[in-house]
C-alpha positions as CSV (number, residue, x, y, z in Angstrom):
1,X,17.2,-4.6,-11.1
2,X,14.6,-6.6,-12.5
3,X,15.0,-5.1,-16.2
4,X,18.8,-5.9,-15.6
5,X,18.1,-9.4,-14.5
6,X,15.2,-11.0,-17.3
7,X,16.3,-8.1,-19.9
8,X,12.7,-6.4,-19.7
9,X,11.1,-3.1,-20.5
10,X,8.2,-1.6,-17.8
11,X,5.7,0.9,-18.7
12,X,4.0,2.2,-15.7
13,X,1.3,4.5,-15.0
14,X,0.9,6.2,-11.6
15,X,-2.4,8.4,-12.3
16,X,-5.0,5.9,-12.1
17,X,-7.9,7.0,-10.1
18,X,-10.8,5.5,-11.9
19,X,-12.3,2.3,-13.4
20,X,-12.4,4.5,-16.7
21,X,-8.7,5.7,-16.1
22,X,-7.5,1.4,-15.3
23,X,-9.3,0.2,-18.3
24,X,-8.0,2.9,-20.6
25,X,-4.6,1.9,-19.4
26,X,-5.4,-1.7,-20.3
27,X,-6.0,-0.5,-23.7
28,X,-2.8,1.5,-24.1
29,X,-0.9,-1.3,-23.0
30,X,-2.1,-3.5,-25.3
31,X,-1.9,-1.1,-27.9
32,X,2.3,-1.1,-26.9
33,X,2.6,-4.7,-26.6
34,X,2.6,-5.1,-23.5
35,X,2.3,-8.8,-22.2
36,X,1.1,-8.4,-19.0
37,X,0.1,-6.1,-16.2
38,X,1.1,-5.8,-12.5
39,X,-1.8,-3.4,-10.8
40,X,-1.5,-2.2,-7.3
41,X,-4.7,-1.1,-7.2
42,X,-7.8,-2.0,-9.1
43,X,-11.7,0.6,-9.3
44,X,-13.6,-2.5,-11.4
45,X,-11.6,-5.7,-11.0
46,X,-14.1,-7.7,-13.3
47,X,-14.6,-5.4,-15.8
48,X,-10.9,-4.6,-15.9
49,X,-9.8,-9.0,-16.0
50,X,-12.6,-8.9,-18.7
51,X,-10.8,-6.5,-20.5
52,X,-7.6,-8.4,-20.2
53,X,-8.8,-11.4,-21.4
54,X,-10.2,-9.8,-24.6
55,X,-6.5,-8.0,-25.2
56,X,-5.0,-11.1,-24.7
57,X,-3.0,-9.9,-21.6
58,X,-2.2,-11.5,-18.3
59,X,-2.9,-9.1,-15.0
60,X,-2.7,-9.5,-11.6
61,X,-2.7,-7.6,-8.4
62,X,1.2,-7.5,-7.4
63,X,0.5,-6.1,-3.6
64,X,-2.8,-5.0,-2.9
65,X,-5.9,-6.3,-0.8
66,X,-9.3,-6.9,-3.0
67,X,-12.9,-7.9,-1.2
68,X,-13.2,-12.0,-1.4
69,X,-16.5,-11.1,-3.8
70,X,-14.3,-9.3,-6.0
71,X,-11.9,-12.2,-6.0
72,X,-14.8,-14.4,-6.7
73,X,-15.8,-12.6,-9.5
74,X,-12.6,-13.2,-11.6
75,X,-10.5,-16.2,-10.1
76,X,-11.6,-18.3,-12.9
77,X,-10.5,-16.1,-15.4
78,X,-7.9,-17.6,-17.0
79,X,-5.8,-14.6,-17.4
80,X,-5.9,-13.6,-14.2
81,X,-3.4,-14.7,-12.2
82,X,-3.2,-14.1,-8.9
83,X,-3.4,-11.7,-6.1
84,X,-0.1,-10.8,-3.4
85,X,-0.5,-8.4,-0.2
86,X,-1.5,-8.2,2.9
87,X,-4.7,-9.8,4.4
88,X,-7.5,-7.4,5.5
89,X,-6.4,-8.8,9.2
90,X,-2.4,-7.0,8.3
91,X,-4.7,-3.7,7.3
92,X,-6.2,-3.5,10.1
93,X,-3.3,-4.0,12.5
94,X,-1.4,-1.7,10.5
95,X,-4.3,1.1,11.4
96,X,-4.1,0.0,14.7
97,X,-0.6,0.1,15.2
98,X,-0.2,3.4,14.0
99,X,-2.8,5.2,16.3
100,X,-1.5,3.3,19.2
101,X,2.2,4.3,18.5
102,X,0.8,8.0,18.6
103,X,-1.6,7.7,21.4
104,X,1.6,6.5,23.8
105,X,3.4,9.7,22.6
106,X,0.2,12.1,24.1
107,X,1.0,11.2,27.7
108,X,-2.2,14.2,29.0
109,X,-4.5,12.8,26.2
110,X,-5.0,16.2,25.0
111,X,-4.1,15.7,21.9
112,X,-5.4,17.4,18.6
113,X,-5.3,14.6,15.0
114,X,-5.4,14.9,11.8
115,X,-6.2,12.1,10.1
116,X,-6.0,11.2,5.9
117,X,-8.7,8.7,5.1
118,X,-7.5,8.4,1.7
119,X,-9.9,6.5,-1.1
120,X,-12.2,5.0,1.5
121,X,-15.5,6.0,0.1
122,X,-14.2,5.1,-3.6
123,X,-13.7,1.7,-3.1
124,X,-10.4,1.6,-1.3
125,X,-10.8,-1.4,1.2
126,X,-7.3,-0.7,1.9
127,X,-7.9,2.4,3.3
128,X,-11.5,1.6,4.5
129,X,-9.6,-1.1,6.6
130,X,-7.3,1.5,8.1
131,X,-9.4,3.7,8.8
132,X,-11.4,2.0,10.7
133,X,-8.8,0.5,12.9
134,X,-7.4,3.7,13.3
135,X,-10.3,4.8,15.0
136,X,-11.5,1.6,17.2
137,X,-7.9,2.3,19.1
138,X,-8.5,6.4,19.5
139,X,-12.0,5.2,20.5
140,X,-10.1,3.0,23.3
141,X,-7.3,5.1,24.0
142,X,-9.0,8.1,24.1
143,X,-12.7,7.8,24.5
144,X,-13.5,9.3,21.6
145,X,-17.3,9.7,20.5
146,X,-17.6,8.9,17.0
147,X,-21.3,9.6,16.9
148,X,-21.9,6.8,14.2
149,X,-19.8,3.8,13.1
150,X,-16.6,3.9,12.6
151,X,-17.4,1.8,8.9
152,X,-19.8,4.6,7.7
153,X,-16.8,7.4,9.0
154,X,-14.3,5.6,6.8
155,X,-16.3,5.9,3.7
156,X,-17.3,9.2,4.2
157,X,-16.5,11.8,1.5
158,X,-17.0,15.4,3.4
159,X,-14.3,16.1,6.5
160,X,-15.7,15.0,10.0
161,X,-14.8,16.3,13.2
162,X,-15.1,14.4,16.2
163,X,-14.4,15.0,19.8
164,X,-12.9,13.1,23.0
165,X,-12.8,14.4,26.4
166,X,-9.9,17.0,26.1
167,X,-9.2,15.9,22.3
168,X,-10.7,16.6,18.3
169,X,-10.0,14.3,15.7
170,X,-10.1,15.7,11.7
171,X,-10.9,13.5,9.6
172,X,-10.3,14.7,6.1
173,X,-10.9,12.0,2.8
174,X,-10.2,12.0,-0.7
175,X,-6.4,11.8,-2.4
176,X,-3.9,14.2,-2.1
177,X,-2.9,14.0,-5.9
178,X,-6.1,15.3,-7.0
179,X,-5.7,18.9,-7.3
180,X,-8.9,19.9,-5.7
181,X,-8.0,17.6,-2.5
182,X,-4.9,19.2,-2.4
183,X,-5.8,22.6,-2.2
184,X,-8.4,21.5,0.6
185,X,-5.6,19.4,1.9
186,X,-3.4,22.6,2.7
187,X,-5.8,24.8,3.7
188,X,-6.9,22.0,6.6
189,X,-3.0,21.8,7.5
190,X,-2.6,25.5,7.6
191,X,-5.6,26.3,9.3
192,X,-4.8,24.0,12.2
193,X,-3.2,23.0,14.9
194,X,-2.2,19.7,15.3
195,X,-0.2,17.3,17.8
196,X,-0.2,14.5,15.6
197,X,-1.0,14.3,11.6
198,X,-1.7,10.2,10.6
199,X,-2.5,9.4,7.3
200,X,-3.6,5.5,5.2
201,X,-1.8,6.9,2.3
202,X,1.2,8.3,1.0
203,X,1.1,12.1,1.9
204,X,4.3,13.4,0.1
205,X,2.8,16.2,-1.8
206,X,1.8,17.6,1.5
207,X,5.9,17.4,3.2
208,X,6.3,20.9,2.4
209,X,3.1,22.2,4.0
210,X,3.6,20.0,7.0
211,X,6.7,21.3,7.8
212,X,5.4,24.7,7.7
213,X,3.1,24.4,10.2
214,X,5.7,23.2,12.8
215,X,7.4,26.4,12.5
216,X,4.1,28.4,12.6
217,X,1.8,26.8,14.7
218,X,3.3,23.5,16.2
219,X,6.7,23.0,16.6
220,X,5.9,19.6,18.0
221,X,3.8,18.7,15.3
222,X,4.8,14.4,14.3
223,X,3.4,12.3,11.3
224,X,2.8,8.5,10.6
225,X,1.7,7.0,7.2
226,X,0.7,3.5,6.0
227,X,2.7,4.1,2.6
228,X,5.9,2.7,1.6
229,X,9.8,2.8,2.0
230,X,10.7,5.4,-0.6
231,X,13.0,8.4,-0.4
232,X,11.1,10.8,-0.2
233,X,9.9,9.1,3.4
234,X,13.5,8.8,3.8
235,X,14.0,12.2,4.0
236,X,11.0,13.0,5.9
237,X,12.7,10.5,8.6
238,X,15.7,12.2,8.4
239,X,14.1,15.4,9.2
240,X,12.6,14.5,12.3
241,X,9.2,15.1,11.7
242,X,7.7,11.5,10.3
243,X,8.0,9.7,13.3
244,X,6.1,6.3,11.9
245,X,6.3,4.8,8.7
246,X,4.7,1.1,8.1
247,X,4.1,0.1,4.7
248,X,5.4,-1.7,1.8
249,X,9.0,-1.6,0.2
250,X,9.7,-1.5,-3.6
251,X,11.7,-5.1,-4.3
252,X,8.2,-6.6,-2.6
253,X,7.0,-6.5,-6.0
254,X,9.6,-9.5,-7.0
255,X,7.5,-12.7,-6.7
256,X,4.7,-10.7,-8.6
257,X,7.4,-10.4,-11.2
258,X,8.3,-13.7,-11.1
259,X,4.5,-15.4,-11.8
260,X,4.1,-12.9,-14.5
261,X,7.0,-13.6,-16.4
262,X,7.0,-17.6,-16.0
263,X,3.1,-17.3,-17.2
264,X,4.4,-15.0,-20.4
265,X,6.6,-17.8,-20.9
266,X,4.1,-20.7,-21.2
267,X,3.9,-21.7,-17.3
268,X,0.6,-20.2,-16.0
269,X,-1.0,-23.6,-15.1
270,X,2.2,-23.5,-12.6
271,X,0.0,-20.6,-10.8
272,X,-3.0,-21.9,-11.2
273,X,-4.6,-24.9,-9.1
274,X,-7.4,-26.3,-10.9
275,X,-7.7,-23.3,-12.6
276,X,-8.2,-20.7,-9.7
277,X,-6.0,-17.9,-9.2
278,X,-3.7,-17.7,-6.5
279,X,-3.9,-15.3,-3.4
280,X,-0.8,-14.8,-0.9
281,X,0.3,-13.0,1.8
282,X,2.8,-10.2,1.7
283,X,2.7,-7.6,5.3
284,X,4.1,-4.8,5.6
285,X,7.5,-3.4,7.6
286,X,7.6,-1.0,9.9
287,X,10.4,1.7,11.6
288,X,9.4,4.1,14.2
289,X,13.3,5.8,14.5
290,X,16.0,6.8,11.9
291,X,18.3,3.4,12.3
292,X,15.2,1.2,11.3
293,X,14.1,3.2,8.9
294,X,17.3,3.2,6.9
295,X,18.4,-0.3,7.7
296,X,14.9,-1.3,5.6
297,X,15.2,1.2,3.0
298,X,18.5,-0.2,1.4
299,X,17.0,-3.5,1.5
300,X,13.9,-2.0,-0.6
301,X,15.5,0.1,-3.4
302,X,19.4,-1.1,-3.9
303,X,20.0,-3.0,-6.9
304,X,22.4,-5.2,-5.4
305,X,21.2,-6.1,-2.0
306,X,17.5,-6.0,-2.0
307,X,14.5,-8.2,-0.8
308,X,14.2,-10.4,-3.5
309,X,17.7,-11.1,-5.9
310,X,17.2,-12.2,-9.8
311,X,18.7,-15.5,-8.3
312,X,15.8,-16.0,-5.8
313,X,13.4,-15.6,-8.2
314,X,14.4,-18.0,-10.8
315,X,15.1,-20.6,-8.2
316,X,11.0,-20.7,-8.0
317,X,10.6,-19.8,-11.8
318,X,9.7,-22.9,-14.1
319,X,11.6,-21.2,-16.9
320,X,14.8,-21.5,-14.8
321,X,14.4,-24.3,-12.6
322,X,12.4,-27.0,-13.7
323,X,11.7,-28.7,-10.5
324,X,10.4,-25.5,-9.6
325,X,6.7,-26.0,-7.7
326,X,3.5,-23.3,-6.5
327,X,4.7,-24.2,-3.0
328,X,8.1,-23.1,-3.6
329,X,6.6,-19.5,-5.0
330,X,4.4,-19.0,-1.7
331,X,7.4,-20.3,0.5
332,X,9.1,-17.7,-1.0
333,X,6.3,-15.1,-1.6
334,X,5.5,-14.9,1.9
335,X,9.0,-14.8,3.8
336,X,8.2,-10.8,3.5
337,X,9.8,-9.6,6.9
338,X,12.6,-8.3,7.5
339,X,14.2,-11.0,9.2
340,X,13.9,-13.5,6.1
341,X,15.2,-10.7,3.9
342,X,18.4,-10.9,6.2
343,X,18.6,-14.3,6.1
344,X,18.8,-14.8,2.5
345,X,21.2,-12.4,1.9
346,X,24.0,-13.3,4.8
């Protein structure tokens, strides 16, 4: 909706897994023209701002959560905008959230987890974050001995296996879209027998695999992710066997949209108080049944009733609306939730 709206072409890569991979991006972007870039996740956030600035490019980091040294490191740049997502406090609740949902369903505390841990020990303070949330609350729900902290677990690159009174939790790192993980992945899934399956990440290459295992070894086997509002999850929902979804929602991305292209258009001094970048606070949404789940999914993907509208945007663009200020961005920016969504559309 957004090309349809500001007449505007996107080229996306979703194979990033390095600083090498990012920066080689950078380079092929620029090489293609492209103006600016909208990351979701950043390996070397210097080295890749630095990288900008020399290709002439604008970047920031459209919904993601960066360490305040990396911040530091590049919020003078001045072609680096800004940074949207959630605060390393809405991580953390997110983690603990999740667990705590699950830990209410396991009424004997006898349950048997599998947890993803994602790109914690590559630099992934997103998942880092989750992780160890995730674990403080089985710790508290469950007494579960973790034998070391729950820090050095979520950065841990080899599966751990840990042990409550009448439970185990798996803890099993790395991403799911590299081909080696994966083929571990499966074989942890079809190995085992789990109760519950939670995962920081986005675990849709796995679906198939997981629903195999209900009918072979746990028919009551449930999921949750910290991932996103996409159809895949949809269907997953529908199914019965992803119980918990919390996690961003495509048309989130708007606002980012909407500093990137009024800087491309001469107004990045708009987004930039006394030359420092910006950073705002987007959360996340969350649906634990069907009705939920699908009530926020139209809001995220349609392109005529989503989260953001081409009209809310240029009302806090400079290029549409001159009397356009920062604080009308954030006001905007930040009334994520689903109630504010509603309220802008009825």
């Amino acid at each position: 909706y957004l090309a349809n709206c500001f007449h505007v072409s996107f080229l996306y890569s979703d194979s990033i897994r390095s600083a090498e991979d990012e920066q080689a991006f950078v380079k092929q972007a620029a090489q293609a023209g492209v103006q600016g870039i909208i990351s979701f996740i950043s390996y070397d956030l210097e080295n890749t701002v630095a990288l900008c600035e020399e290709e002439q490019i604008y970047y920031m980091m459209g919904s993601g959560t960066i360490a305040d040294e990396a911040f530091e490191a590049v919020k003078n740049s001045p072609h680096f905008l800004g940074v949207i997502g959630p605060s390393e406090t809405i991580e953390r609740q997110a983690g603990t959230d999740i667990a705590t949902f699950f830990a209410k369903q396991d009424n004997q505390k006898k349950a048997t987890y599998l947890i993803f841990t994602g790109g914690g020990s590559l630099g992934n303070v997103m998942h880092q974050y989750r992780t160890e949330a995730i674990l403080t609350c089985l710790k508290e729900q469950y007494g579960l001995d973790c034998g070391q902290s729950v820090t050095r677990l979520a950065l841990s690159d080899k599966p751990v296996v840990l042990s409550g009174q009448n439970m185990t939790v798996t803890l099993f790192p790395g991403y799911v879209s590299r081909p080696e993980v994966m083929t571990a992945a499966k074989e942890q899934i079809t190995d085992a027998d789990y109760s519950f399956i939670l995962s920081v990440m986005g675990l849709s290459e796995l679906y198939d695999d997981i629903k195999a295992a209900r009918k072979q070894q746990h028919a009551g086997l449930t999921m949750g992710v910290i991932d996103c509002f996409s159809e895949v999850n949809f269907n997953a929902v529908q199914d019965g066997y992803l119980r918990y979804v919390t996690g961003k929602y495509s048309s989130l991305v708007g606002p980012s949209f909407a500093a990137m292209y009024d800087a491309i258009h001469g107004n990045a001094v708009n987004y930039k108080k006394d030359g420092e970048a910006f950073q705002l606070t987007q959360g996340f949404w969350t649906a634990d049944n069907a009705k939920s789940y699908e009530q926020m999914y139209a809001y995220a993907v349609s392109d005529y009733l989503n989260a953001y509208s081409g009209n809310d945007l240029m009302s806090v663009m400079k290029l549409y609306t001159a009397s356009a200020t920062f604080a009308d961005f954030r006001t905007l920016t930040e009334a994520y939730d689903i109630e504010s969504i509603q309220a802008r559309r009825n």
